[in-house]
N, C-alpha and C positions, 0 to 999 in steps of 0.2 A: 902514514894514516893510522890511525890509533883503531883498534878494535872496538866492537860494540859493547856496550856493557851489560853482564847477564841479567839475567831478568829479576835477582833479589836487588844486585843492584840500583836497577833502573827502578823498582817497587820503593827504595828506599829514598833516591834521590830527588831533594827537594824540586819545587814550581819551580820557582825563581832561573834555578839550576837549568834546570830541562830545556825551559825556554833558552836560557843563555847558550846551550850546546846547541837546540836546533838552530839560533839565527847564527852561529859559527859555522856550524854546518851546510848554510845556506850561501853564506858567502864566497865560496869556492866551487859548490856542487848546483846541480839544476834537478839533480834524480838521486832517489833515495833518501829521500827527507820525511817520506812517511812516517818510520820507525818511532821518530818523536813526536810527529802529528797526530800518531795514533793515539798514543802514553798522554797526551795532554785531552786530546777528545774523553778519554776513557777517566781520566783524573773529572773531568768537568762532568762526565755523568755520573760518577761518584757523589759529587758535592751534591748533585740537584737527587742522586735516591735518597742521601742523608735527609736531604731537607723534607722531603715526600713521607719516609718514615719518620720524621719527629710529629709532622702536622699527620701523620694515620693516629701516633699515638695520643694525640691531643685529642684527636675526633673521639677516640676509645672512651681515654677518662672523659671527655663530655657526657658520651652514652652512656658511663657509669652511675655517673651524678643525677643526668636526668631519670636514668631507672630508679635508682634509689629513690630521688621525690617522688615522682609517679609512686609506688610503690607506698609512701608516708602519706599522699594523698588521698588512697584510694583507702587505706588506714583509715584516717580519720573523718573520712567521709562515710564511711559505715557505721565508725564509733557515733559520730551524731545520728546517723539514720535508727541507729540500736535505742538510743536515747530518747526520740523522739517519738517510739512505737511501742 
């Protein structure tokens, strides 16, 4: 029975992998199978924070832009009212 593999290792090694040693793992054993169940659960809330922080940082620059206009409107909506008076 082969050892477990430390945990840079297990950090390093790829999806594909992981999967491929838990259903190895699964085929002989009923218990202890968590180890890789966990590493994949943890991999998969990995992918969905990346995703959560790309779409925060898109909301950012939205907010950026629309301050700025805001900001160019409120501008030139004084400059006419200066104009006008």
């Amino acid at each position: 029975m082969p050892n477990a593999p430390s945990y840079a290792e297990l950090r390093k090694m790829p999806m594909d992998e992981l999967v491929q040693r838990y259903d190895q793992h699964t085929e002989n054993r009923s218990l202890g199978i968590g180890f890789y169940r966990e590493e994949i659960a943890r991999r998969e809330m990995q992918e969905e924070t990346t995703a959560i922080r790309q779409m925060t940082r898109q909301m950012r620059n939205m907010t950026i832009v629309i301050t700025v206009l805001t900001a160019m409107n409120i501008f030139l909506f004084l400059c006419t009212l200066s104009r006008q008076g």
